[in-house]
N, C-alpha and C positions, 0 to 999 in steps of 0.2 A: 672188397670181397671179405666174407665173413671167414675166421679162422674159425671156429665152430657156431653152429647152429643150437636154437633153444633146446631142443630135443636129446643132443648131446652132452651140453651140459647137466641138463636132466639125469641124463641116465650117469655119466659120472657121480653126480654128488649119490645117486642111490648104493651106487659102488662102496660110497663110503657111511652109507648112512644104515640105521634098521628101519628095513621097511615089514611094516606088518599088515597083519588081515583083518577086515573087518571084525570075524571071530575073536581075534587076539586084540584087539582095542576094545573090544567089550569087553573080553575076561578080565582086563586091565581097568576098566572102569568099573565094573562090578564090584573088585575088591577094595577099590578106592584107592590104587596105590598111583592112580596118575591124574594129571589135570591134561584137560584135552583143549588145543586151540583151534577156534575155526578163524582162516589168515584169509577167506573169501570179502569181498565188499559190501556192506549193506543190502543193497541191492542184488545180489548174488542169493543171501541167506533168505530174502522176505521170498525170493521166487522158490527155490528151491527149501524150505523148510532150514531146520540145526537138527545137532544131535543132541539130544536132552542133555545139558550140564556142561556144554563147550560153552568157552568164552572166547568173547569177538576180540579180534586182533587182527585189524586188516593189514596183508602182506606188506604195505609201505610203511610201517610203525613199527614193522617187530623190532628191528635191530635197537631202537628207541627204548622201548618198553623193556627188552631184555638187557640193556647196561644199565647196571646200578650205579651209575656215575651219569646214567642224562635224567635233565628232568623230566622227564617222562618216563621214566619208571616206574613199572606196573611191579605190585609187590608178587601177583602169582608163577611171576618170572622170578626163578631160583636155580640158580647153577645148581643144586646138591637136590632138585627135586625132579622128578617121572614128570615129562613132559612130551605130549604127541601134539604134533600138527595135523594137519589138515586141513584140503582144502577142494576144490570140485572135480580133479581129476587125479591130482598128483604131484603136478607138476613142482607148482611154486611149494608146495610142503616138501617135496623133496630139496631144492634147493634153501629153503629157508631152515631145514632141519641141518642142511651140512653147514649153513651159514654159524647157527647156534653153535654146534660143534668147535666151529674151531673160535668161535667167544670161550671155549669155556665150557661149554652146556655137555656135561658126558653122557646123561640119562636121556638122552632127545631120540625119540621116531616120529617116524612118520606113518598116516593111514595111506598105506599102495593102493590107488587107485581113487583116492577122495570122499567124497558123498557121494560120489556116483557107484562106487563099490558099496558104500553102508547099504544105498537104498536097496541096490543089487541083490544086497545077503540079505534083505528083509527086517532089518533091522530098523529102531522105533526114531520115527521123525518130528521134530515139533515144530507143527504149521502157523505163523504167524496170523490172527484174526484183524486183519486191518481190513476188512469190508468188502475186500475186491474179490 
């Protein structure tokens, strides 16, 4: 029997995390003060479009990519830098954003509610041309 549910854990780690609005991740990218992560799969982003200027970081790599001690460390991962996840509804950027937190990461949110809230608010998508 499960002692908590995904959905649970979800909403705890929001408890502990900043969750913001599509409006507020673009004002936040506007002024350039953040790097935005999309943590969806390949195959998630060619369906659904990105947000102009996120960088891929599929959800099973972050923890990699953000210790500066594995080799796979990705330089745009910086404990001392504005960093938003995101990812198609919420979820995994909610728990990967409280993941970061306790790495270390104190500048970390997340986009509440994913790309499903960006496209929501109307906000600009960038459609992959691969033919199909």
């Amino acid at each position: 029997m499960l002692t908590k549910t995904a959905i649970q854990l979800v909403q705890d780690a929001k408890s502990r995390i900043e969750n913001l609005s599509a409006d507020q991740v673009a004002s936040e990218l506007d002024r350039g003060d953040a790097v935005l992560i999309d943590l969806r799969e390949p195959g998630e982003q060619e369906q659904t479009g990105t947000i102009p200027g996120a960088l891929s970081a599929p959800r099973g790599m972050l923890e990699f990519y953000a210790d500066p001690s594995s080799p796979y460390h990705r330089s745009e991962f910086d404990p001392d830098r504005r960093i938003i996840l995101h990812c198609a509804a919420g979820g995994r950027s909610a728990l990967a954003a409280d993941t970061l937190r306790q790495m270390g990461y104190a500048k970390v949110a997340h986009l509440d509610g994913g790309m499903k809230a960006w496209t929501e608010a109307g906000r600009p998508v960038v459609r992959s041309d691969s033919g199909s």
